[in-house]
C-alpha positions as CSV (number, residue, x, y, z in Angstrom):
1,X,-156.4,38.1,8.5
2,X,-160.3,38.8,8.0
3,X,-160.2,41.7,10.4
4,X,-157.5,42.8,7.8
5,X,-159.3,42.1,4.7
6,X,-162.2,43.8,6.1
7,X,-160.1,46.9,6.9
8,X,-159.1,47.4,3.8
9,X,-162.6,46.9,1.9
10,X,-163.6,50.2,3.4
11,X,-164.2,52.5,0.7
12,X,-162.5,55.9,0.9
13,X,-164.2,59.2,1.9
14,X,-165.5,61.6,-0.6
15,X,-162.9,64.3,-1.8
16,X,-163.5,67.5,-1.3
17,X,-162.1,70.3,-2.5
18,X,-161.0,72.5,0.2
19,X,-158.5,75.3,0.5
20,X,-157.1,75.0,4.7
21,X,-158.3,71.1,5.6
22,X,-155.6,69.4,5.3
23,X,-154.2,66.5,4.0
24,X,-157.4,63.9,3.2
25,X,-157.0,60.8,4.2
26,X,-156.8,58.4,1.0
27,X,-155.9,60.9,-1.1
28,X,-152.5,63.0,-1.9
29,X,-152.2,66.3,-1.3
30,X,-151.7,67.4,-4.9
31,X,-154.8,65.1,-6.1
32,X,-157.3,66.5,-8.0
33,X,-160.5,65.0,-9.7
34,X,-162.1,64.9,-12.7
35,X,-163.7,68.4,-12.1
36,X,-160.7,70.5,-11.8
37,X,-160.8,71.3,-15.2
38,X,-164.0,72.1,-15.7
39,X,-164.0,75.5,-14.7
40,X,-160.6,76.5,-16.6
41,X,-161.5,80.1,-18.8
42,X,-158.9,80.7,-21.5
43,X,-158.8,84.2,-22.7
44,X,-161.3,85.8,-20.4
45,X,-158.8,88.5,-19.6
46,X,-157.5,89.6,-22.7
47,X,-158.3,93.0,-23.9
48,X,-158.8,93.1,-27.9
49,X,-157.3,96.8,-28.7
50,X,-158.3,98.7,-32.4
51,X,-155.6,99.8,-34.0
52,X,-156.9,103.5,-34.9
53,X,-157.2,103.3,-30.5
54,X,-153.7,102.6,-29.9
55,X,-152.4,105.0,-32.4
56,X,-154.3,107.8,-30.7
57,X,-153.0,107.0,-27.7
58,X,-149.6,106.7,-29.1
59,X,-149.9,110.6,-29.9
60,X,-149.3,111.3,-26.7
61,X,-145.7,109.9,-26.7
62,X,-144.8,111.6,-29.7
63,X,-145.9,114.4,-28.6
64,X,-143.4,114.9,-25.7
65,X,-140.6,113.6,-28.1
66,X,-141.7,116.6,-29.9
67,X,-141.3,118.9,-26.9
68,X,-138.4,117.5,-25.6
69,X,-136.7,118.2,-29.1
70,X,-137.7,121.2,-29.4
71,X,-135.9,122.0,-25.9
72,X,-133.0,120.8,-27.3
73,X,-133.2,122.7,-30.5
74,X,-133.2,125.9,-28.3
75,X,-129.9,124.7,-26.4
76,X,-128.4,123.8,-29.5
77,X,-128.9,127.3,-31.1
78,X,-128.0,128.8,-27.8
79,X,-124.6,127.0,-27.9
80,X,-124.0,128.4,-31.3
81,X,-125.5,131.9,-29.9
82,X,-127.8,132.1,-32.8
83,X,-129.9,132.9,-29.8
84,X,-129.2,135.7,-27.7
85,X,-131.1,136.2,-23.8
86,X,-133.3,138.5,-25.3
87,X,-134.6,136.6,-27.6
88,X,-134.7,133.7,-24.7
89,X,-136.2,136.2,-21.8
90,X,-138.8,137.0,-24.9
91,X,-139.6,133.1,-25.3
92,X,-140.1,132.6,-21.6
93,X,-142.4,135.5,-21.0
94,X,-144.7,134.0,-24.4
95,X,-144.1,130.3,-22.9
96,X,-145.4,131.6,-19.1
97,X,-148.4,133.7,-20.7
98,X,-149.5,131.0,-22.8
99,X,-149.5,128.6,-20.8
100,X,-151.5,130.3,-18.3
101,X,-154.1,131.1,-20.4
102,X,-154.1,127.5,-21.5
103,X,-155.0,126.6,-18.1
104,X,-157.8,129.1,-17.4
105,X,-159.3,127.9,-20.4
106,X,-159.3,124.8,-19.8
107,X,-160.5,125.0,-16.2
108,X,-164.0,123.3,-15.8
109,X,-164.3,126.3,-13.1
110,X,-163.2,129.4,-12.8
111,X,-160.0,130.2,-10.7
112,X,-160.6,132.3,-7.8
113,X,-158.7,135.7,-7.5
114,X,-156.7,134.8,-4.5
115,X,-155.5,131.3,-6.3
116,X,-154.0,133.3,-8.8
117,X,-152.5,135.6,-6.9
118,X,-150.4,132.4,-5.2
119,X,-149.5,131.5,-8.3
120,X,-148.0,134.6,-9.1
121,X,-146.6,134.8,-6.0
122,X,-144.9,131.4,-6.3
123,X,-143.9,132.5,-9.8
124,X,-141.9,135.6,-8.8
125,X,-140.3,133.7,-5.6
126,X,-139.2,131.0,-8.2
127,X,-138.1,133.4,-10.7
128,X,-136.2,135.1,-8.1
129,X,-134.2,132.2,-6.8
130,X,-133.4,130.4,-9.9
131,X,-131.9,134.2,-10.9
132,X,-129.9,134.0,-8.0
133,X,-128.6,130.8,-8.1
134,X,-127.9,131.3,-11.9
135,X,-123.8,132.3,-11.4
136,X,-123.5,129.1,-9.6
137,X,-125.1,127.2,-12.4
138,X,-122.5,129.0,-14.5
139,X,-119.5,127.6,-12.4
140,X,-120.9,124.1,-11.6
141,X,-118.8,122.3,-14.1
142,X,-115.9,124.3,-14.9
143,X,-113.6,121.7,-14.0
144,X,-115.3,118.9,-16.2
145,X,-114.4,118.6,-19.6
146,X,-116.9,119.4,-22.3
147,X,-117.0,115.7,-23.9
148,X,-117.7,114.2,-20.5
149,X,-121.0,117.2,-20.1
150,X,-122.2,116.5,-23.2
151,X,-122.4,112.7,-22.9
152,X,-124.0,112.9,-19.4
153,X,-126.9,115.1,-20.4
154,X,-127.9,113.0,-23.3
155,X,-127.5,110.1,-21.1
156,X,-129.9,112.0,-18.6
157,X,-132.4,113.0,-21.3
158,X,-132.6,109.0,-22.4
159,X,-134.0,108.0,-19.0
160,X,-136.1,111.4,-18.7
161,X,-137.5,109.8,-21.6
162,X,-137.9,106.1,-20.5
163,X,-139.0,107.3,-17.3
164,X,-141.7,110.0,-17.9
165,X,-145.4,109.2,-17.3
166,X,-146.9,109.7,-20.4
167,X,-150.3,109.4,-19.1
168,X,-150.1,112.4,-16.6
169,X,-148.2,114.7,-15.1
170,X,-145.2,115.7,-13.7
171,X,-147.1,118.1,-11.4
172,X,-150.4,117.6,-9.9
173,X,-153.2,118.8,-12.2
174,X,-156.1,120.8,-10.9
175,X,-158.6,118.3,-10.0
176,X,-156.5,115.4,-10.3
177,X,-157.0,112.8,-7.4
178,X,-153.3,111.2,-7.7
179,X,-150.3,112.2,-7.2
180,X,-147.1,112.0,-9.6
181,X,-145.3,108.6,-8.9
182,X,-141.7,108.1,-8.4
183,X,-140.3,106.8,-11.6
184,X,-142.1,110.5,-13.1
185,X,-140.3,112.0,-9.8
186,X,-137.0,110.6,-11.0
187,X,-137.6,111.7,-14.8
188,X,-138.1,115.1,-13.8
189,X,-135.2,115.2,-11.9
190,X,-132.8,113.7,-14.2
191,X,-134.2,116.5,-16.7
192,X,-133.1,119.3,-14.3
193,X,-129.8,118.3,-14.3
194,X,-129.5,118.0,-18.0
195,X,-130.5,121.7,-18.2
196,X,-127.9,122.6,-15.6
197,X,-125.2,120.6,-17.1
198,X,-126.1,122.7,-20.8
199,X,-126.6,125.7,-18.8
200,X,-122.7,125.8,-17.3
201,X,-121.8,126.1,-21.0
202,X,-123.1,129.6,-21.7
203,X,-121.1,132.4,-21.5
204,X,-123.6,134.9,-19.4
205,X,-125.2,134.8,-15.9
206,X,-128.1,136.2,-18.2
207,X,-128.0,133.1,-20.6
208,X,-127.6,131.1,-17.8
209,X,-130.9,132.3,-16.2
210,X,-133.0,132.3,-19.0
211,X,-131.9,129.1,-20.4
212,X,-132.9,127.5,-16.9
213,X,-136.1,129.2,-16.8
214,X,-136.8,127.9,-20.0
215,X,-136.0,124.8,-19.4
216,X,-137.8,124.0,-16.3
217,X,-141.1,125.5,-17.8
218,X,-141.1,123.0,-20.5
219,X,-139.9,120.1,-17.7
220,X,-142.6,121.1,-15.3
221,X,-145.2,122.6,-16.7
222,X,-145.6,121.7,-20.5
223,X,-147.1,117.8,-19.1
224,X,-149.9,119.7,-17.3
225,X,-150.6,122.0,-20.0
226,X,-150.9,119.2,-22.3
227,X,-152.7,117.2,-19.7
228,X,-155.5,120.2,-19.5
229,X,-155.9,120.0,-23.1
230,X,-156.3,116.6,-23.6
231,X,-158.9,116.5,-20.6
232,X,-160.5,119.3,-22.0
233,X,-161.1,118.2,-25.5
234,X,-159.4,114.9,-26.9
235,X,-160.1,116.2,-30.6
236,X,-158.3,119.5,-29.5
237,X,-155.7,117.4,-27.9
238,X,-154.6,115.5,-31.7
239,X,-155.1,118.7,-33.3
240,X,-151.7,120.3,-30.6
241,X,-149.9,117.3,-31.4
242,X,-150.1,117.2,-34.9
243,X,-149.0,120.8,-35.2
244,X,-146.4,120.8,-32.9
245,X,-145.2,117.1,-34.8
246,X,-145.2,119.7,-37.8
247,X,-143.2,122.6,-35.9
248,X,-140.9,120.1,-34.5
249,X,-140.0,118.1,-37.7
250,X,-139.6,121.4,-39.4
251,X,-136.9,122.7,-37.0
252,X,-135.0,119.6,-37.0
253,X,-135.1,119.7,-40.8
254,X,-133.6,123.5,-40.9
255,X,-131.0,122.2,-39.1
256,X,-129.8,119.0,-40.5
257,X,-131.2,116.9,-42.6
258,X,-130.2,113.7,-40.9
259,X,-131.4,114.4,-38.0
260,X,-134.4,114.7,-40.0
261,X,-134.9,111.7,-41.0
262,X,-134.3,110.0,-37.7
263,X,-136.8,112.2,-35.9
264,X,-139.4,111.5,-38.5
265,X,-138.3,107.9,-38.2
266,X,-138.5,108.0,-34.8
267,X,-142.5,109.5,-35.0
268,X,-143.7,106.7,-37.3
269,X,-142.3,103.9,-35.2
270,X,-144.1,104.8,-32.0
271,X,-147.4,106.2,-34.3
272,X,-147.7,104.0,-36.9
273,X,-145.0,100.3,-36.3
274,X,-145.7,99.9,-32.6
275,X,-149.3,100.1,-32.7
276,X,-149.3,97.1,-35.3
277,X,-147.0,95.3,-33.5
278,X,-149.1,95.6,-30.2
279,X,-151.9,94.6,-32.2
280,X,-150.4,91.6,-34.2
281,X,-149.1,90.3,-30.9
282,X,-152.6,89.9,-29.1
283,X,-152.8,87.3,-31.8
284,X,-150.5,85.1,-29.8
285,X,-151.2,85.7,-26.4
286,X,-152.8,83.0,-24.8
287,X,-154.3,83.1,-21.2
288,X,-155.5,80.4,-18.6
289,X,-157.7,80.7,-15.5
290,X,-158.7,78.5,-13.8
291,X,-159.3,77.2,-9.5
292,X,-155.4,77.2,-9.1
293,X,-155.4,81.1,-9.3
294,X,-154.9,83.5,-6.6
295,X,-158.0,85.1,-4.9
296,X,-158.0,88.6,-6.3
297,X,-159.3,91.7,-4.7
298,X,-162.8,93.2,-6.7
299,X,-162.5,96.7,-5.0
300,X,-160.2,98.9,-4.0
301,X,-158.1,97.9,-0.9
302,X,-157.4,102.1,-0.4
303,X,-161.1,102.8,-0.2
């Protein structure tokens, strides 16, 4: 009985906090002392965002809602053949040119002769083939009813939309070290189709082709143009999307006014309401760290 008395009279060891020993003897294994909480951080992760911040970079959204309906302004008055493929071929030609000269402007360094030859080269061989494939474009949906087409490509446009990287681009810049990811992948292709789908509406193989070629311009290269400029000069960047938020509102207004209204509806909530929100929510966020977090990486596991 003493040898038991004086068994248990033995004080317990020391805890310790350790991360791979094992259960300590005296003590459970989810026991903590009084100094787990003294190094908990509340907050110390939370980014405090200016409102005039987040409404820049909100531009950048609208400004591809912009271009997007201004594509489909141009299908729309193809449908109705206010526009005719001369007037379309004409558009492409000015949309190619510009662009271009965008680009070399833009260029921290001067493009080599032989670079632009390839991309003249690539140009004409793309050119060429969508030209050739344009009767089977024509034909692609003969047999599907109009109400069914029309439902599918705004369906397609609404997750080209959700899915587009607004950051970047859909191609990869000059200079730029990453490549596009997959969900941008994926919004590019869905906006292909939708062109196709309008495409197999038009009466011509000559509507057909310029209608695509317009199309995938704007799909493919209109991000990295706009990408150029707003790594070029942020300033000249707002001043692009202002003007084409102007263009665009003035179009949609010419041709109804409801659709008007939404649009412009549509530009203040992601400019003006979504920014506040964002901001009025940081209010309420509330984050703890403390020992029981994760180990986290501080450098880049790729390098």
């Amino acid at each position: 009985m003493d040898n038991n008395f004086a068994g248990d009279s033995n004080p317990r060891p020391k805890w310790r906090k350790v991360a791979y020993g094992g259960m300590q003897i005296g003590y459970d294994d989810n026991y903590t002392d009084e100094s787990f909480l003294e190094e908990m951080v509340m907050n110390a992760n939370v980014v405090r965002r200016d409102l005039l911040k987040v409404m820049k970079d909100s531009v950048s959204i609208s400004q591809y809602l912009c271009i997007v309906a201004l594509v489909v302004l141009v299908w729309v008055h193809t449908l109705e053949s206010s526009l005719d493929e001369n007037s379309l071929l004409l558009l492409d030609l000015s949309l190619l040119a510009s662009g271009f000269l965008i680009l070399l402007l833009t260029e921290e360094k001067m493009l080599s002769l032989s670079l632009l030859l390839r991309y003249l080269l690539n140009i004409s061989f793309f050119t060429t083939g969508l030209y050739i494939l344009a009767p089977i474009y024509q034909t692609l949906t003969r047999s599907i009813s109009s109400d069914s087409i029309w439902a599918v490509t705004v369906s397609l446009l609404l997750l080209h939309l959700f899915l587009h990287d607004y950051s970047g681009s859909t191609i990869k810049a000059p200079g730029a070290l990453k490549h596009p990811n997959l969900t941008s992948c994926i919004s590019l292709n869905a906006s292909v189709v939708a062109s196709v789908f309008v495409a197999s509406r038009l009466p011509s193989r000559l509507h057909v082709f310029a209608v695509m070629l317009f199309s995938l311009q704007v799909f493919l290269f209109a991000p990295l143009v706009t990408y150029c400029i707003k790594k070029f000069s942020f300033g000249l960047h707002l001043l692009f999307s202002f003007a084409l938020m102007g263009l665009t509102l003035y179009s949609v207004y010419a041709l109804h006014k409801l659709f008007f209204l939404v649009f412009l509806f549509l530009v203040l909530l992601v400019n003006v309401v979504c920014p506040y929100w964002l901001i009025k929510m940081q209010e309420y966020k509330f984050e703890i760290n403390g020992p029981w977090d994760e180990a986290k990486l501080c450098f880049d596991i790729t390098d």
